[in-house]
C-alpha positions in Angstrom: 19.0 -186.9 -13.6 20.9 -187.6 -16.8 24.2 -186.3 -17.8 25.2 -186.9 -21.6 28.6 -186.5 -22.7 29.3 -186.3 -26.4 32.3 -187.7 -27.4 35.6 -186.2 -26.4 34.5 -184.2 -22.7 37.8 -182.2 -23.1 36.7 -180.8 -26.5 36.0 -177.1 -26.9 35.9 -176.7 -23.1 33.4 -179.2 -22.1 32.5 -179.5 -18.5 34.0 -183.1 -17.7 31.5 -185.0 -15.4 33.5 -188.0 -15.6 35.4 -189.7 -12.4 38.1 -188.4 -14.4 36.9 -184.6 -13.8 35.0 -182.9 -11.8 32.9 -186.0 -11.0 29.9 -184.8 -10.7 27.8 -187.4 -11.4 28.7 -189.0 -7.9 28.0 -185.7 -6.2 24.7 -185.5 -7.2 22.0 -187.7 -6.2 20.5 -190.2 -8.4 22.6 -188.9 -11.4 23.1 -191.0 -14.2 26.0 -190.6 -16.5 26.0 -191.3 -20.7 28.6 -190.9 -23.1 27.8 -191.3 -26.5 30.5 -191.5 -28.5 32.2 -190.9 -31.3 30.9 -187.5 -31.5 31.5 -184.2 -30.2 30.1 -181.2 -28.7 28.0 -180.0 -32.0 26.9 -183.1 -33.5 23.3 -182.4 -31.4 23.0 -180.5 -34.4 21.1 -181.1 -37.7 23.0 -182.6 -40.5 25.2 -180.0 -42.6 24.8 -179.9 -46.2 27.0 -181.4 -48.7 30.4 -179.0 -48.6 29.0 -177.3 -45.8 32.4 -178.7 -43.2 34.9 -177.1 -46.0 33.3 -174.1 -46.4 32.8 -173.3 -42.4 36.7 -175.0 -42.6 38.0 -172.0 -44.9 36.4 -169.5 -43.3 37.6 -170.5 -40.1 34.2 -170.7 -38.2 33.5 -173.4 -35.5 33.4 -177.4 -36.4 29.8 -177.6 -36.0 29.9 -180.2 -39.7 33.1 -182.1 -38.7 32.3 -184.8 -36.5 34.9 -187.5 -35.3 35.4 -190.0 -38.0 32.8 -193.0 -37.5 30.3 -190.7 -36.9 26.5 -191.3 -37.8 24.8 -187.8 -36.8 21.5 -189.6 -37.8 22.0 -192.5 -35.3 23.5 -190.1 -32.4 20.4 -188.5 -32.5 18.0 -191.3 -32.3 20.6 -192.3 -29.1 20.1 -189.0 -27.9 16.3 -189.2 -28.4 15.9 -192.8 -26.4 18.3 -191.4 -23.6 17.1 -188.1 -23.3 13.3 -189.7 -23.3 14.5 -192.8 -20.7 16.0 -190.0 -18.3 12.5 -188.0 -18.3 11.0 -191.6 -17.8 9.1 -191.2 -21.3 
């Protein structure tokens, strides 16, 4: 089993699997822990369009454009991809 943590685990009230939290990934058998970082809870998601972050920003909707600066959403998801297909043993 793999458990992926994006970015900042204390973000948006993320469930911290770290040693740090609730350590789960020692309490479960043959867990595997990733971080992939920088990034945060909604970069999973599909890049935004230009002007998209400062239009969710002034309407004061949820983040989901504003990743942590040094962000590539393009290359998180090909990380995600390759770890998500290594813990299915793809």
């Amino acid at each position: 089993m793999t458990l992926i943590n994006l970015g900042d685990a204390d973000r948006l009230g993320a469930v911290d699997v770290r040693p740090s939290g609730n350590d789960l990934t020692r309490r479960l058998p043959d867990a595997h822990y990733v971080e992939i970082a920088p990034a945060h809870h909604f970069t999973f998601i599909a890049a935004c369009k230009p002007g998209a972050a400062d239009m969710l920003d002034e309407e004061g909707e949820d983040p989901i454009c504003s990743d942590p600066a040094g962000t590539d959403r393009k290359a998180t998801h090909t990380h995600l991809v390759e770890v998500i297909a290594d813990g299915l043993g793809l």
